[in-house]
N, C-alpha and C positions, 0 to 999 in steps of 0.2 A: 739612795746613794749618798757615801757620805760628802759632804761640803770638802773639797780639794784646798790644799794649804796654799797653792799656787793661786794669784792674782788674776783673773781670764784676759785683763790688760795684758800680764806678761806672754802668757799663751799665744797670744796672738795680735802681737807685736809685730811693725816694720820685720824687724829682725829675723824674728821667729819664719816669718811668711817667705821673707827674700832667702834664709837659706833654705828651709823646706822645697823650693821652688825650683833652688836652682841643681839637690840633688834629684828630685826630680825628672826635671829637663837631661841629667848625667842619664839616668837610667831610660827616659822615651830614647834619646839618642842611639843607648848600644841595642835595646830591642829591636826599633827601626832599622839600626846598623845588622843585627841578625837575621831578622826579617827581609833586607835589601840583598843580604848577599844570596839567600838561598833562590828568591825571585828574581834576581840578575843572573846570577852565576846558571839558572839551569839553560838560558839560551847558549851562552858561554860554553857551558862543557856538551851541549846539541853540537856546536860548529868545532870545538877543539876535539873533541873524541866519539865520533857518529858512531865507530861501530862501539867502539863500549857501552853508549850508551842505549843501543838496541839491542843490549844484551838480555835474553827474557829470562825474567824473573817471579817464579808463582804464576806463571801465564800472563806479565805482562810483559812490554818492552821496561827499559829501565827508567825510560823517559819519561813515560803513565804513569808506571808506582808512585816515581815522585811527585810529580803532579797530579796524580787522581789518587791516591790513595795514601802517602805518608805530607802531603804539604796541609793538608786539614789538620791532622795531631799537632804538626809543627806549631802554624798556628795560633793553636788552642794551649801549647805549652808557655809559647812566648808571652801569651794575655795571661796565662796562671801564672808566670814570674813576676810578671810587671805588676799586678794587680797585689801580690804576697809582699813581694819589696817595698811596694810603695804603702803597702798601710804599715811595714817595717820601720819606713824610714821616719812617717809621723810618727807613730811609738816614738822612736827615738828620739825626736826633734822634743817632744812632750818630756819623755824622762828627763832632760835635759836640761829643758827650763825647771822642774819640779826641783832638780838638786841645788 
């Protein structure tokens, strides 16, 4: 690997760490924030719309689907964003310092 132009001081630096961190912290937030509405909101739309929501669908009610059957993908998309962004976001903290 060749020797990097960049000082690993700079790299990883107060600076470098506090902002890394804090977009970071931006992105656990809207995740969580994505994650909270769809595990909140399904009691929410049970008590605001019963029959809609026993509406069946593929042989289930509507209320299963989402909870046994699409809140798993959900999920497993929301870890595959967070996890894709955030090694994003180092990249970019890295280009960063390197210019």
């Amino acid at each position: 690997m060749p020797p990097s132009s960049t000082p690993p001081d700079e790299v990883h630096s107060e600076k470098f760490l506090h902002t890394l961190m804090r977009r970071q912290l931006k992105l656990s937030a809207a995740c969580a924030a994505a994650f909270l509405l769809v595990l909140l909101g399904m009691p929410l739309a049970n008590y605001l719309a019963p029959q809609f929501m026993a509406t069946r669908v593929a042989g289930f009610t509507l209320t299963w689907l989402i909870v046994g059957v699409l809140f798993f993908p959900f999920v497993w998309i929301i870890s595959w964003l967070f996890i894709r962004r955030s090694i994003a976001l180092e990249q970019d903290e890295v280009n960063s310092v390197k210019r």
